[in-house]
C-alpha positions as CSV (number, residue, x, y, z in Angstrom):
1,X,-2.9,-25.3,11.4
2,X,-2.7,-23.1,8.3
3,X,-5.8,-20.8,7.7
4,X,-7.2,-21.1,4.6
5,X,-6.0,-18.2,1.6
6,X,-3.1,-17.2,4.5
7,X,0.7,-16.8,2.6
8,X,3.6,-18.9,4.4
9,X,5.7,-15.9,4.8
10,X,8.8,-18.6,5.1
11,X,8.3,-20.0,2.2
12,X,10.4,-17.0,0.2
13,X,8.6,-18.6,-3.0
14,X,5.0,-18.2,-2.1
15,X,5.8,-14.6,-0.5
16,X,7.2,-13.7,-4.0
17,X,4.2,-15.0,-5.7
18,X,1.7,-13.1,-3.2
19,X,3.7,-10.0,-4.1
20,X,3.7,-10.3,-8.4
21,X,-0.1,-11.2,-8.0
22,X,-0.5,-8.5,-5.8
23,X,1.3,-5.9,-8.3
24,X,-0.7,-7.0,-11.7
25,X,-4.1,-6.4,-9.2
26,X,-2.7,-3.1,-8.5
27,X,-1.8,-2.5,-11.9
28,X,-5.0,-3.7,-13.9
29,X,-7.0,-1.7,-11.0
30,X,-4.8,1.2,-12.3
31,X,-5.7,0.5,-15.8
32,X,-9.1,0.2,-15.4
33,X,-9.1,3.7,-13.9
34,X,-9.7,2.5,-10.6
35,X,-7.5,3.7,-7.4
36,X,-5.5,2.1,-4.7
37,X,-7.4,3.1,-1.8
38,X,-10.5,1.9,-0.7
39,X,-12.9,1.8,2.1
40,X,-10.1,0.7,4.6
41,X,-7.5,3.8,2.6
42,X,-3.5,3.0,1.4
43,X,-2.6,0.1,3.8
44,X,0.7,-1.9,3.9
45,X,-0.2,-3.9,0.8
46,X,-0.9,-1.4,-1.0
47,X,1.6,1.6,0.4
48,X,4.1,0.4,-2.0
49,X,2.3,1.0,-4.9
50,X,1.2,4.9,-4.0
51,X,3.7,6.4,-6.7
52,X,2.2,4.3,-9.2
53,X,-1.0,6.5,-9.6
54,X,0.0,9.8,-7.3
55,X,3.1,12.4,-8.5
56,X,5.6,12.9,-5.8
57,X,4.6,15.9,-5.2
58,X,0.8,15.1,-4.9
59,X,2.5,11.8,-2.0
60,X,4.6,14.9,-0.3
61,X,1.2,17.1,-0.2
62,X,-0.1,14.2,1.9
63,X,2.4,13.7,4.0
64,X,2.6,17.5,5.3
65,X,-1.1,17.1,5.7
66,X,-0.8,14.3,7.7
67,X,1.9,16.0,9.9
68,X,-0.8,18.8,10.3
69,X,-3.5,16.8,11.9
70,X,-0.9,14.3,13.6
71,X,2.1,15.6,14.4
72,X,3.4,12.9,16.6
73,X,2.5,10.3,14.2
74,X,0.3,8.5,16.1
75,X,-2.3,7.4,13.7
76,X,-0.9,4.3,11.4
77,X,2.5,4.8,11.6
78,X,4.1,3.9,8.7
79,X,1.1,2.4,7.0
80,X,-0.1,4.8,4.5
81,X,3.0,6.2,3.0
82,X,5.8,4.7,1.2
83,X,9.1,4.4,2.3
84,X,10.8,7.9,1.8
């Protein structure tokens, strides 16, 4: 049984859907002068989006920052940061 508000992630058309509503959110949020994170921080929805409002170089600041407090990556692995 399919929980209510959950995307069929094999349906390829709802999953792209998801993802364009997800990007205007991120974008009007943006344009409002609001942020990406939030009480629960830069998750998977919304890692993708991190250049949008931080410069590379404020991201790379991050990431060594990161790497100085977990240097095995332990905590959220790949979940706050984009792709490299």
């Amino acid at each position: 049984m399919r929980r209510h508000g959950a995307v069929d992630r094999a349906d390829g058309t709802e999953e792209r859907r998801v993802e364009e509503m997800r990007a205007d959110l991120m974008r009007t949020v943006l344009s409002l002068g609001g942020t990406l994170a939030g009480e629960h921080g830069v998750g998977y929805a919304k890692r993708s989006f991190l250049g949008w409002e931080l410069s590379p170089e404020a991201i790379s600041l991050q990431r060594k920052m990161k790497a100085l407090i977990d240097p095995k990556n332990l905590l959220n692995p790949q979940k706050i940061f984009p792709e490299a």
